[in-house]
N, C-alpha and C positions, 0 to 999 in steps of 0.2 A: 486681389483682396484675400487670396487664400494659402500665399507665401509664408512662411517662418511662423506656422501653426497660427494662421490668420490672424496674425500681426497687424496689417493695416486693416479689415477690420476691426479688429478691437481699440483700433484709433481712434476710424470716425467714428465709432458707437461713443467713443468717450467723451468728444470733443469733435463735433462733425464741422464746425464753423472754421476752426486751426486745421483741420484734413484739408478742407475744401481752399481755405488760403493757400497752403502749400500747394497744392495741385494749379490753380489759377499762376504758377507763376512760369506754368510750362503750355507750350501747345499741341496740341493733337494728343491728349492723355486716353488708354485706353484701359479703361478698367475688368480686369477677368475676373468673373464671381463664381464658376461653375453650377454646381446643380441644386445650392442654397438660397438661392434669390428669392423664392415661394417664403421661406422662413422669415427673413429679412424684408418684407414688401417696404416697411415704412422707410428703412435704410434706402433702396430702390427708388421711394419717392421723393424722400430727400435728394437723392441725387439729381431725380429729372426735377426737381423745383430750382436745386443749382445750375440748369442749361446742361444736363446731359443729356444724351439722347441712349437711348436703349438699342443696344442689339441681338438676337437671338440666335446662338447659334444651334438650328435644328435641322437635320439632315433624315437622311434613310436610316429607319432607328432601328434597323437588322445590321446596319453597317454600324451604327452607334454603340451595340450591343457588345457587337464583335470585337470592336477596337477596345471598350472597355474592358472586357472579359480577359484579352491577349493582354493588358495592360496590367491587369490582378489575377493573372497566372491562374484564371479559371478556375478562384478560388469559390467554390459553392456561396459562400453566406456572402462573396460580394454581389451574386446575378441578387438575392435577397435584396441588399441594399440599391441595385440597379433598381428594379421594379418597384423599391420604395416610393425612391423619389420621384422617379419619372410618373407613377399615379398619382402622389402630391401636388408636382406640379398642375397635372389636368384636374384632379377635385379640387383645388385654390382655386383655378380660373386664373393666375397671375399671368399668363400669355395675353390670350383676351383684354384685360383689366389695365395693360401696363401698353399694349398694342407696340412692340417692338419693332425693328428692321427685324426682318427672319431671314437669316443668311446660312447654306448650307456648305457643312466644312469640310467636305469630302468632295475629292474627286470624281469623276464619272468610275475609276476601278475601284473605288472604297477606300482610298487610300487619305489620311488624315493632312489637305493643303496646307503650305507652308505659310507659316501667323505670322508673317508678313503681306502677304498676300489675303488673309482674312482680314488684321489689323485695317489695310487700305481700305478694305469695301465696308468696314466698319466707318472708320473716317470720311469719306465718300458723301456720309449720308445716306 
């Protein structure tokens, strides 16, 4: 959802009924929304009222922290935006409220699994 400066967002927000046809013409779709989903709840429900099921990828959030940070070259005002969100999401309650699969994406050394191997255990159920 957050490919080509959230391109397919800005789909289904347009036209959620033509998103959701297009999608139903494939199986096993997995949709990646990162750490915006709390913003977007009603998009979120829309989805699980189209037969998605939800999954949460949350892990050891000192390994979460890390990966991120190694990821935006430990740039100061992004730990800012790290701690943003991740407070947003707990003051929404949208974990709670949406009740997810909670699947942790890390290895036992902290190391970020291959989304393949996520993607399955999403699919899984």
């Amino acid at each position: 959802m957050e490919r080509d400066e959230f391109a397919p967002r800005k789909e289904f927000n347009k036209d959620s009924a033509e998103f959701l046809g297009r999608l139903a013409t494939h199986d096993d779709v997995v949709l990646s929304w990162g750490f915006r989903p709390f913003k977007d709840r009603a998009a979120v429900e829309r989805l699980m009222d189209a037969g998605f099921s939800v999954a949460w990828l949350d892990g050891d959030r000192v390994t979460s922290f890390r990966n991120f940070m190694k990821r935006e070259h430990n740039n100061p005002m992004s730990e800012v935006t790290y701690y943003e969100q991740m407070q947003a999401i707990m003051i929404t309650g949208i974990v709670e409220a949406i009740r997810p699969k909670v699947i942790d994406p890390y290895t036992s050394a902290g190391e970020f699994r291959p989304i393949e191997e996520i993607a399955n255990e999403v699919l899984a159920g």
